[in-house]
Structure formats: C-alpha cells, structure tokens
Backbone as CSV, one residue per row, in Angstrom:
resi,resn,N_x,N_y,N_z,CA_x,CA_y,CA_z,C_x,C_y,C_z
1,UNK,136.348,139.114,127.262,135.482,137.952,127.171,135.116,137.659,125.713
2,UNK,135.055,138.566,124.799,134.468,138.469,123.653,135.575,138.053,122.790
3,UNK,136.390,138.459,123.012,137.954,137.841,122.083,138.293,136.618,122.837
4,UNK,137.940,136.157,123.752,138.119,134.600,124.295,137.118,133.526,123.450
5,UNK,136.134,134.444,123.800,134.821,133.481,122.810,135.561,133.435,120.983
6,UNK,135.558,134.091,120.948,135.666,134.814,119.316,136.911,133.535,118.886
7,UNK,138.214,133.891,119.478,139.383,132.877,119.687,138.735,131.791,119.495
8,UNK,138.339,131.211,120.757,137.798,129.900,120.560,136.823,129.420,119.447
9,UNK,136.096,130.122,119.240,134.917,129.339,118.411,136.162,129.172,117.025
10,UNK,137.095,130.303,116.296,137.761,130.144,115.212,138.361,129.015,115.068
11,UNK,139.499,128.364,116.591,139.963,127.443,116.860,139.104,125.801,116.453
12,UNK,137.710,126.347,117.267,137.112,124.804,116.997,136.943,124.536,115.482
13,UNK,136.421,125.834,114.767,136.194,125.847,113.588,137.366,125.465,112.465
14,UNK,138.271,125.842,113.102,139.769,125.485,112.487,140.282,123.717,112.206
15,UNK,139.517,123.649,114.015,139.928,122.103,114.062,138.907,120.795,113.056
16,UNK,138.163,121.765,113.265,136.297,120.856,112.464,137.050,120.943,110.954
17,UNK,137.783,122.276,110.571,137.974,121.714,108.999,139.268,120.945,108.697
18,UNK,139.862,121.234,110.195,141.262,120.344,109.528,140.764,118.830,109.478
19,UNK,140.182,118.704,110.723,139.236,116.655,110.045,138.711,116.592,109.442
20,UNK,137.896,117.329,108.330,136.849,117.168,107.222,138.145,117.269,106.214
21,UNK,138.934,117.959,106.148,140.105,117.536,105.284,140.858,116.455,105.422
22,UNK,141.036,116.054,106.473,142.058,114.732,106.808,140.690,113.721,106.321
23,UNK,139.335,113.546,106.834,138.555,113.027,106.205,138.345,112.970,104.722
24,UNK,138.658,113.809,103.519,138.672,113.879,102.215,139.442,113.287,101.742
25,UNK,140.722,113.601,102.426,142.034,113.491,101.906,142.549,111.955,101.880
26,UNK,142.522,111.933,103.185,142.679,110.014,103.269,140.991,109.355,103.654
27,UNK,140.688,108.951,102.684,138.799,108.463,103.162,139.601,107.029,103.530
28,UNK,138.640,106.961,104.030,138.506,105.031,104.593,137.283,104.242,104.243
29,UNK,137.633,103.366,103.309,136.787,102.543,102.922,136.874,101.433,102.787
30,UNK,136.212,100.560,102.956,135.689,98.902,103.501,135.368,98.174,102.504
31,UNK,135.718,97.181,101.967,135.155,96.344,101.347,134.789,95.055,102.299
32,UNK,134.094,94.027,101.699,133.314,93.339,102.470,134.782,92.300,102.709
33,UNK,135.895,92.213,101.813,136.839,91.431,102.427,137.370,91.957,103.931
34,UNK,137.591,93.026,103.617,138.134,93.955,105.032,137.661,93.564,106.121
35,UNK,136.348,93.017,106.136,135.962,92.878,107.602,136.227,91.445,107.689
36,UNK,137.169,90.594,108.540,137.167,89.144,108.871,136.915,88.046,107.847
37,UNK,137.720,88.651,106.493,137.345,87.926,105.513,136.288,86.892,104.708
38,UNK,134.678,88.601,104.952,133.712,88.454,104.750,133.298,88.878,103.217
39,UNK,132.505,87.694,102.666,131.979,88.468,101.130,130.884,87.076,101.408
40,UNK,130.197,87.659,100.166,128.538,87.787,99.815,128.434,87.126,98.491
41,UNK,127.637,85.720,97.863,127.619,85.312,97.003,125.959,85.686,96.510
42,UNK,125.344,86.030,95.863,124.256,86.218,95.415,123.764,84.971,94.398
43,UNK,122.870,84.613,94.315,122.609,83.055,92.979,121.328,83.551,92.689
44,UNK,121.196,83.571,91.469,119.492,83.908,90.944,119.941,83.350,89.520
45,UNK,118.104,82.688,89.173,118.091,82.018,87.660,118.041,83.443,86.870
46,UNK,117.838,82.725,85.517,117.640,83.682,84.746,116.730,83.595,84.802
47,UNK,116.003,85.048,84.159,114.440,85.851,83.882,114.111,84.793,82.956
48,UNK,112.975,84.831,82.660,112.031,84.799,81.873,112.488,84.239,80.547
49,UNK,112.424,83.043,79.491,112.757,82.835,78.821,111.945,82.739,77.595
50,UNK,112.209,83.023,76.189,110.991,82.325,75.050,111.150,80.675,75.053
51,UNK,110.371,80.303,74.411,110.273,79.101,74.734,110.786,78.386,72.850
52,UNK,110.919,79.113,72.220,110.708,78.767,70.556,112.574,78.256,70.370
53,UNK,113.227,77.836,71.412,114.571,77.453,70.777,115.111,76.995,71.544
54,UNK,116.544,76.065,71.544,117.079,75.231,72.221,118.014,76.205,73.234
55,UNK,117.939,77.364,72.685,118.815,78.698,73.351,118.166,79.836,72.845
56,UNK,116.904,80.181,73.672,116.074,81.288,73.854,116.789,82.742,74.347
57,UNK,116.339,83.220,73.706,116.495,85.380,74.554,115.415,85.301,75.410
58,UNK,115.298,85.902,76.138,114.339,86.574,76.819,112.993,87.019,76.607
59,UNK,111.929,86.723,77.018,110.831,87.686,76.584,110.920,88.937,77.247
60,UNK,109.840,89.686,76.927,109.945,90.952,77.381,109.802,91.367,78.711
61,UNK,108.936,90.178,79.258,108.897,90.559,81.148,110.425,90.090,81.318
62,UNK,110.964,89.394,81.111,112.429,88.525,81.356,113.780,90.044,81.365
63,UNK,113.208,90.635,80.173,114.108,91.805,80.031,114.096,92.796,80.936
64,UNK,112.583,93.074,81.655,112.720,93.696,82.989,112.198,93.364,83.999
65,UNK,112.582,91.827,84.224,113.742,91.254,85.042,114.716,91.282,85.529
66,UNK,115.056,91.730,84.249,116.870,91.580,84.661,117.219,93.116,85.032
67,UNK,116.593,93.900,84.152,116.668,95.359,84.968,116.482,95.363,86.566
68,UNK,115.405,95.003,86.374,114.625,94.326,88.171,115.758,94.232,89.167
69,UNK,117.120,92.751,88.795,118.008,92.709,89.337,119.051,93.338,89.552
70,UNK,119.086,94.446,88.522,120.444,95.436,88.308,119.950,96.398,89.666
71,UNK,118.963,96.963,89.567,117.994,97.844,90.566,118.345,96.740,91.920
72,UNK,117.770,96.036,92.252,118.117,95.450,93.721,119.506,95.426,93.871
73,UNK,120.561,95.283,92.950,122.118,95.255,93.316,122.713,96.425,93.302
74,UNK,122.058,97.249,92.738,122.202,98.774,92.992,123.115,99.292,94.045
75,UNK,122.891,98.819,95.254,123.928,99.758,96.580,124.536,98.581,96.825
76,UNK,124.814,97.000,95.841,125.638,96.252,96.829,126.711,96.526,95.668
77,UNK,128.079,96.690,96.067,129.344,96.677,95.330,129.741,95.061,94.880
78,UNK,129.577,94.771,93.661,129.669,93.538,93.372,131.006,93.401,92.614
79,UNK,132.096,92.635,92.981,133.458,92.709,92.365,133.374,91.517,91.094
80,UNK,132.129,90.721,90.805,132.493,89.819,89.567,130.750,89.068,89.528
81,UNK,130.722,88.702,88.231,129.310,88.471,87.456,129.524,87.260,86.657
82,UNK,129.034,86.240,87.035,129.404,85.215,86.686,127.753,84.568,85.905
83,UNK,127.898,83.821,84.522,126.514,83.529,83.805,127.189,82.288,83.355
84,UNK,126.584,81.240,83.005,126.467,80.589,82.005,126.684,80.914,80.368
85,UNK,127.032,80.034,79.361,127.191,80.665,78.533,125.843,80.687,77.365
86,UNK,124.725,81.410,77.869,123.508,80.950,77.266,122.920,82.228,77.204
87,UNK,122.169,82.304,76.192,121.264,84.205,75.840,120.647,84.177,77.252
88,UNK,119.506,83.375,77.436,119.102,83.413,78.617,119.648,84.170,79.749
89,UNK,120.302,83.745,80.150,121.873,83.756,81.392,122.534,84.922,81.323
90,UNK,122.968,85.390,80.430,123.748,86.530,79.642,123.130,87.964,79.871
91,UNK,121.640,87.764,79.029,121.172,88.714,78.999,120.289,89.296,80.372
92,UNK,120.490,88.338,81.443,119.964,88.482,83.046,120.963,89.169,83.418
93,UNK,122.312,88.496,83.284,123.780,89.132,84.221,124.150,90.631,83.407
94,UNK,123.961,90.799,82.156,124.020,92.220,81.635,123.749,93.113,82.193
95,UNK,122.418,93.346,82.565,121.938,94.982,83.395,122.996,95.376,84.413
96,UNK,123.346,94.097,85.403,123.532,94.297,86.843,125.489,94.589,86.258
97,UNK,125.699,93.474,85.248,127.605,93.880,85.186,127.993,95.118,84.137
98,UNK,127.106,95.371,83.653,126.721,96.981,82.879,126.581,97.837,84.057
99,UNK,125.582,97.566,85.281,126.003,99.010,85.719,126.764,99.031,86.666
100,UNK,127.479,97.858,87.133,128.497,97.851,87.981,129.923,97.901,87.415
101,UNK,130.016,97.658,86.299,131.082,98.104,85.439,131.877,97.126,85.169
102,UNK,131.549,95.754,85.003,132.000,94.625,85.038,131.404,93.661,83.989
103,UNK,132.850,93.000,83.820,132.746,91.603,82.422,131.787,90.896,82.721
104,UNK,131.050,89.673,82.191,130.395,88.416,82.723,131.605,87.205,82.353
105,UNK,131.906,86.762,83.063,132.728,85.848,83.237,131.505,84.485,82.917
106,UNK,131.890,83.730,82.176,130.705,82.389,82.102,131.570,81.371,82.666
107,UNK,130.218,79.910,83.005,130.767,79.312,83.973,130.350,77.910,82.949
108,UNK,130.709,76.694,83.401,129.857,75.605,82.694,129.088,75.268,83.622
109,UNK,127.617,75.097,83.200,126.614,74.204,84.415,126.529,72.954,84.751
110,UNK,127.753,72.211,83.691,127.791,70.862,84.549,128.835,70.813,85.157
111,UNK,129.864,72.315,85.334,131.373,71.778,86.166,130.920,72.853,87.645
112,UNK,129.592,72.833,88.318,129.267,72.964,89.516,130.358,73.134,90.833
113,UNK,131.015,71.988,90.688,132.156,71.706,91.722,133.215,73.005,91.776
114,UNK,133.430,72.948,89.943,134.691,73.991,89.739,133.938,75.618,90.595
115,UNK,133.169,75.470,89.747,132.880,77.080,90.156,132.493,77.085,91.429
116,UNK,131.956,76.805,92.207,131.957,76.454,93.547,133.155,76.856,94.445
117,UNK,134.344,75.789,93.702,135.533,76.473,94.937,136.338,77.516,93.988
118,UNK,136.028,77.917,92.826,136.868,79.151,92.306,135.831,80.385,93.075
119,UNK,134.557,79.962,93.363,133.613,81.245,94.087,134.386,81.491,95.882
120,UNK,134.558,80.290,96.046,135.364,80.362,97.544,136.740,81.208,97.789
121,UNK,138.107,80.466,96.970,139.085,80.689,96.311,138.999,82.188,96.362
122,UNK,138.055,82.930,95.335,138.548,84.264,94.876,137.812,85.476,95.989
123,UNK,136.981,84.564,96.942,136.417,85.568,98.177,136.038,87.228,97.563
124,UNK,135.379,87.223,96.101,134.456,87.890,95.575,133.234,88.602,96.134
125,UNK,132.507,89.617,96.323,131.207,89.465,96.459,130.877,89.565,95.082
126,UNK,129.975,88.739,94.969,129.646,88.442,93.321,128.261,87.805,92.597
127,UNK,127.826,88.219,91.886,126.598,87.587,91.343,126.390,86.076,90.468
128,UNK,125.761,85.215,90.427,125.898,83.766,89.724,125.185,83.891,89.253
129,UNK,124.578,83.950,88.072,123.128,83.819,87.059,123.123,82.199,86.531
130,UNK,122.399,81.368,86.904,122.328,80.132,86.981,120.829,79.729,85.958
131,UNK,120.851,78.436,86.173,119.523,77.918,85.966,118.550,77.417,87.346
132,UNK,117.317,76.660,86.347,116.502,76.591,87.357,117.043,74.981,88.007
133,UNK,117.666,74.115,87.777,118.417,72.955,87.715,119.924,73.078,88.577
134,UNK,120.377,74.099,88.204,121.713,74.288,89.218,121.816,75.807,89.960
135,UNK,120.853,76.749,89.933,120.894,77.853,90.537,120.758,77.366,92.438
136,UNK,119.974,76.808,92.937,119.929,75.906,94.030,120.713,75.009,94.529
137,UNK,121.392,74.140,93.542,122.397,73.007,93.913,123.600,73.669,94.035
138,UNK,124.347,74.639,93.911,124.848,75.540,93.765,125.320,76.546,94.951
139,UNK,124.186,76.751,95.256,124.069,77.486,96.634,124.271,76.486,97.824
140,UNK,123.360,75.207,97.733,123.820,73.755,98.435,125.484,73.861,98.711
141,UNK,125.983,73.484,97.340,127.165,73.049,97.443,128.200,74.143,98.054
142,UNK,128.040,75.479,98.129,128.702,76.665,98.797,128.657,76.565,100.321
143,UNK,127.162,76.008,100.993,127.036,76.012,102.060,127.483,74.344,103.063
144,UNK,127.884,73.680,101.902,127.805,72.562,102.480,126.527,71.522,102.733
145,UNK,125.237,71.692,102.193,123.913,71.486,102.134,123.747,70.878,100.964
146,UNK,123.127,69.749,101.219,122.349,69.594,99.454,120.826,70.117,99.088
147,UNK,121.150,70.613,98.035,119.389,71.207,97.768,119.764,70.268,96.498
148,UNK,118.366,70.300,95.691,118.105,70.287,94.821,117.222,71.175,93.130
149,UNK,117.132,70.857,92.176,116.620,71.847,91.414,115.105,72.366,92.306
150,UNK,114.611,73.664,91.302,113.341,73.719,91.820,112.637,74.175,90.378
151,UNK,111.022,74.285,90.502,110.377,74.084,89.114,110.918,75.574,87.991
152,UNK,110.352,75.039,87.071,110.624,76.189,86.050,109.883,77.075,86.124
153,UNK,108.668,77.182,86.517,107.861,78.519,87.060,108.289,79.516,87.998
154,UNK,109.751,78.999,88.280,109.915,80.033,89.398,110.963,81.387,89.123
155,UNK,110.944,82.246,89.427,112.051,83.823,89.071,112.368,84.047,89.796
156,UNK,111.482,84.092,91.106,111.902,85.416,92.269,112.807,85.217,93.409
157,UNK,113.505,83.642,93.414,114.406,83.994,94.001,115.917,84.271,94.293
158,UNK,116.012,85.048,95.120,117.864,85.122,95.321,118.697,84.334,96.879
159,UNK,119.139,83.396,96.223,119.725,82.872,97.103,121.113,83.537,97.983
160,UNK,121.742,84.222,99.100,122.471,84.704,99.355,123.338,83.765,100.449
161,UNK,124.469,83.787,99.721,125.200,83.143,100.432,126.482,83.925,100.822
162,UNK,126.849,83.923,101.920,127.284,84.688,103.300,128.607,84.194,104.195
163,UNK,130.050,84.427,103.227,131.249,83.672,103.630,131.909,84.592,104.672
164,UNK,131.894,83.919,105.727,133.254,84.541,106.228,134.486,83.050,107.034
165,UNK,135.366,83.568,107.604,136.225,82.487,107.950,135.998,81.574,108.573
166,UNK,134.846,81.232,109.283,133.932,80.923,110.378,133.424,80.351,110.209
167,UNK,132.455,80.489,109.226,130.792,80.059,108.551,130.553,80.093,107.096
168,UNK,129.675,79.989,106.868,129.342,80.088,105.963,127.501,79.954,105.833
169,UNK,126.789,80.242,105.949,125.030,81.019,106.002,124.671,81.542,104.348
170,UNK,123.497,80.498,103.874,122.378,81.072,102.944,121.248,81.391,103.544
171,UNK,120.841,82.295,103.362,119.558,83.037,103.123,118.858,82.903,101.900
172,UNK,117.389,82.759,101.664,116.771,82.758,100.577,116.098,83.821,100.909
173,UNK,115.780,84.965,99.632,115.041,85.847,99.345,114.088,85.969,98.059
174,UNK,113.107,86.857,98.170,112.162,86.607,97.157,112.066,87.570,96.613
175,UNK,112.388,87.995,95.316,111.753,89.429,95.177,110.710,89.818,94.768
176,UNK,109.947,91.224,94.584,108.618,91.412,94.621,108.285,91.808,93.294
177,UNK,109.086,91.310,92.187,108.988,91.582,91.027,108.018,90.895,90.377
178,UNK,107.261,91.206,89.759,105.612,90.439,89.178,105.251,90.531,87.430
179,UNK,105.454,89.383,86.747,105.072,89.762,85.296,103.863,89.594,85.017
180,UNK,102.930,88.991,86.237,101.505,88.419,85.718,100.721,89.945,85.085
181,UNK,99.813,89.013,84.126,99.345,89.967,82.972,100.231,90.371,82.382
182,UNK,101.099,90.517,81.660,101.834,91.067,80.715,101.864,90.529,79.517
C-alpha cells in the first residue's frame, strides 16, 4: 500500500512539473489585438502649463502630472505614444513612453482626421496627449460622435476609447490627481 501511495504521489508530482515546464517553456500571452481585434485608445490633455510663452514647459504640478499618468498606465501595455509637437504635450507623453519603453511619435492638431484613421489603421493600444481644443474632438471623431473642446481649467480627464471589430465605445474617466495648493 505504501509503495502504491509513494508511486503515485511521485507520478502526480512528475506530471505537476512537466506542465509548469511546458508552462515556462511555451508561455501564452495575449495582447489586446489577440482577442477579436480589440485595442484601447487612451486621450488625455496635457498637464499643467506656464503661462509666460507661446510654447510653455510645464509647471511643477504639470510635471507630476505627467508622472501621475505614467503611474495610472503602469499595468496597461501601451504599443505607441502619440503628442503633439509642443513642450507642453511632450513633456506629459515622456513619463508614460519612458517607462513603457517607447518613442513619442507627434501628431499635427489641425490634421485630426489623419491621426484619427492612422489610430484606427494601426489597431495600437496607445496613448494621445492632446490639447484642451482637440483632446475631446478627437475622441468624438474615433467614436463616430461629435464632442467639442472643453475649458482650460480642466486635467483630469482620460478619455478611453475601446475598438474592436464590432464597435467602437468611449468611456470618460477622471483621475484623482489634485494640484490645489501647490
């Protein structure tokens, strides 16, 4: 009885590591195209701007801001980072294509249309660092919707837009990032 038990338990144990090896060996992993030719557009303005130039940097809440956003994109795998070509813009899409390991590709903000169906086209999940003027119209034009701009007081949100072959769904989100008093 005891060499039946003994047998067996080695066997299961045998079998448990040969799948944790076949598991190592060949992993399986998903990208968001993989599933039904699904990916994820993200749209957020830039942080926080100075106000002293026709093409401002950032103030200092603006700068962690943009950290802010690198941190929320943190567990999403983002394949491309797309900014404007403006300090502003730039220095928002930096944190997040720094730690995802990726270029910033810039876009023009009055050729809307283009980037629009090159965002479709390349079925990316990907980040847009926009303004406060086309970060919204933008997301409109992805979903088939018209929005329009919204005021310059605003940071916190991320527009997510949600492709698959089917549909296409934005979500607006807010984040809980706060510079008051600073």
């Amino acid at each position: 009885m005891t060499k039946i038990l003994i047998y067996r338990n080695t066997r299961f144990a045998s079998i448990c590591a040969s799948l944790m090896l076949l598991a190592v060996a060949f992993p399986c992993t998903m990208t968001a195209q993989d599933s039904d030719g699904l990916f994820t557009i993200y749209l957020v303005r830039h942080a926080e701007k100075q106000t002293d130039s026709n093409d401002p940097p950032l103030t200092e809440c603006g700068v962690e801001r943009s950290a802010s956003f690198s941190a929320l994109f943190e567990s999403v795998t983002l394949e491309a980072v797309y900014s404007t070509d403006y300090k502003r813009t730039q220095s928002t899409a930096l944190p997040t294509a720094t730690d995802q390991g990726l270029s910033i590709q810039s876009y023009e903000p009055d050729a809307l249309g283009e980037i629009a169906e090159e965002l479709i086209r390349n079925g990316q999940d990907a980040l847009v660092v926009g303004h406060s003027n086309t970060t919204a119209v933008l997301a409109g034009m992805l979903v088939g919707e018209e929005l329009g701009s919204f005021d310059e007081s605003i940071y916190n949100r991320v527009y997510q837009v949600v492709v698959s072959k089917a549909d296409r769904r934005l979500h607006l989100l807010h984040t809980s990032f706060d510079c008051s008093g600073r």
